[in-house]
C-alpha angles and dihedrals in degrees: 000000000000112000123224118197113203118183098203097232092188139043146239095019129111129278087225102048085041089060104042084054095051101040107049094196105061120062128224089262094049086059091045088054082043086055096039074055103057080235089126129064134166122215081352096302128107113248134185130257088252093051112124116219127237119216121275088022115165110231120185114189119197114204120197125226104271118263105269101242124184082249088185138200118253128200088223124139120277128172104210108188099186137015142179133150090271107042146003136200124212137194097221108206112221117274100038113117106214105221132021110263132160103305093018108065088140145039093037135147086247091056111051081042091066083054091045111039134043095224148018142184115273092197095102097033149248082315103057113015117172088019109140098153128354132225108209112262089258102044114077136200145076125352138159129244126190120218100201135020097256084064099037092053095045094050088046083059092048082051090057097045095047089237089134111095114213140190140193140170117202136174115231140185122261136004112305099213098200122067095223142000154161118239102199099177120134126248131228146155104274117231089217089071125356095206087057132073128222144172103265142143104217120079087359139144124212115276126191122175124174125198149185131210103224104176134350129211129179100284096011166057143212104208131192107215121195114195117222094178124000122230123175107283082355092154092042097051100044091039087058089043096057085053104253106083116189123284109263096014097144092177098047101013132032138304112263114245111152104040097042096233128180091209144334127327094243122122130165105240109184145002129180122178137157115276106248091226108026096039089223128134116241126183125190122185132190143192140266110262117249093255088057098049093045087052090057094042089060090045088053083049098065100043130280137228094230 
């Protein structure tokens, strides 16, 4: 079992919704089942879901080796835009979900990775082998998978110290009146809704995001986003915090009606990092996907501002 040591730094909250704020990738329900478990203590007892911590509480989180799935290759399409033997670099297409997860056990990224490449990275797993960073199932472009541990490890490094450069583009609603900008608002999970983000203060992580006004139309705006740190749906929720969520965001926008799309404008256009062996920078760019592009050719259709 792999141990995971929490010191509380707040009080009179619960030990389930503390957790689930600190640790990203389990959700208020996973540290409920730890608790049913008797995989969680705090200052060595066992304690109940409802227990409020005091500060400075010791919490000591037990995680079970994952449960061994027949995580498969499949022969499914992959562009895969750059490859050696310690990294690669691949163009998702939206609606891929990058790893399998409760409800997605086929059809992943992942999968179609293990028909596609030798090799990939153990560190995370049998579920998500080679995953260094993820893109959300609905958002496409460029991301970067690690073929071996040395390189996963180093790029998750890169990814700390916000060496990574990223860019998105991304079509919003409504006019952005300044022509750049930088949106510095802290991300955490809401309470409203635990599958959902939103700007808080409370239980949060720092969250920057830049961006750059490209080109405006009358109900519109194509942005470049550049991502100084990357929480979970961090352009989507600061994007709809400013007042202008992404086209086609039906979690933290509105539902489309008038382009017919599948999922929200948002690719990631670029990425550009320093090899883990050779020490060299390397950029890759892509282009916009053709969905994208149709929706801003009807745009330029009906006027623009500039």
């Amino acid at each position: 079992m792999k141990e995971i040591k929490l010191i509380s730094e707040e009080r009179d909250i619960r030990i389930d919704t503390y957790i689930s704020s600190k640790l990203e990738d389990l959700s208020r329900s996973a540290v409920q089942k730890l608790i049913e478990d008797e995989n969680i203590k705090v200052n060595n007892k066992i304690v109940n879901k409802n227990y409020k911590l005091k500060l400075n509480d010791e919490i000591n989180i037990l995680m079970p080796k994952p449960q061994v799935l027949d995580v498969i290759a499949e022969d499914i399409a992959l562009d895969v835009v750059y490859e050696d033997n310690d990294v690669a670099v691949i163009n998702k297409a939206q609606g891929m979900v990058v790893h399998p997860a409760a409800g997605h056990y086929t059809g992943t990224l992942v999968n179609a990775l293990m028909s596609k490449l030798d090799d990939l990275s153990s560190i995370n797993g049998v579920l998500r082998p080679g995953i260094v960073h993820r893109l959300d199932k609905n958002t496409s472009g460029l991301l970067i998978i690690a073929k071996n541990d040395y390189s996963h490890n180093y790029l998750s490094e890169c990814l700390k110290e916000h060496s990574i450069n990223r860019i998105y583009y991304a079509l919003v609603e409504g006019v952005v009146k300044n022509d750049s900008g930088v949106i510095n608002a802290p991300l955490g999970r809401s309470e409203k809704d635990r599958k959902k983000r939103c700007v808080t203060t409370k239980n949060s992580k720092e969250a920057i995001t830049n961006y750059e006004v490209i080109k405006r139309y009358r109900a519109y705006s194509l942005v470049k986003l550049k991502l100084e740190t990357g929480r979970t749906h961090q352009i989507r929720v600061h994007m709809k915090y400013i007042g202008h969520p992404v086209v086609g965001d039906e979690v933290y926008g509105k539902e489309d009606k008038k382009f017919g799309l599948k999922g929200q404008l948002l690719h990631s256009k670029s990425i550009g990092f320093v090899h883990p062996t050779t020490k060299e920078y390397m950029e890759f760019d892509s282009e916009l996907p053709n969905y994208f592009v149709d929706v801003l050719e009807k745009l330029e259709e009906r006027n623009t501002y500039k």
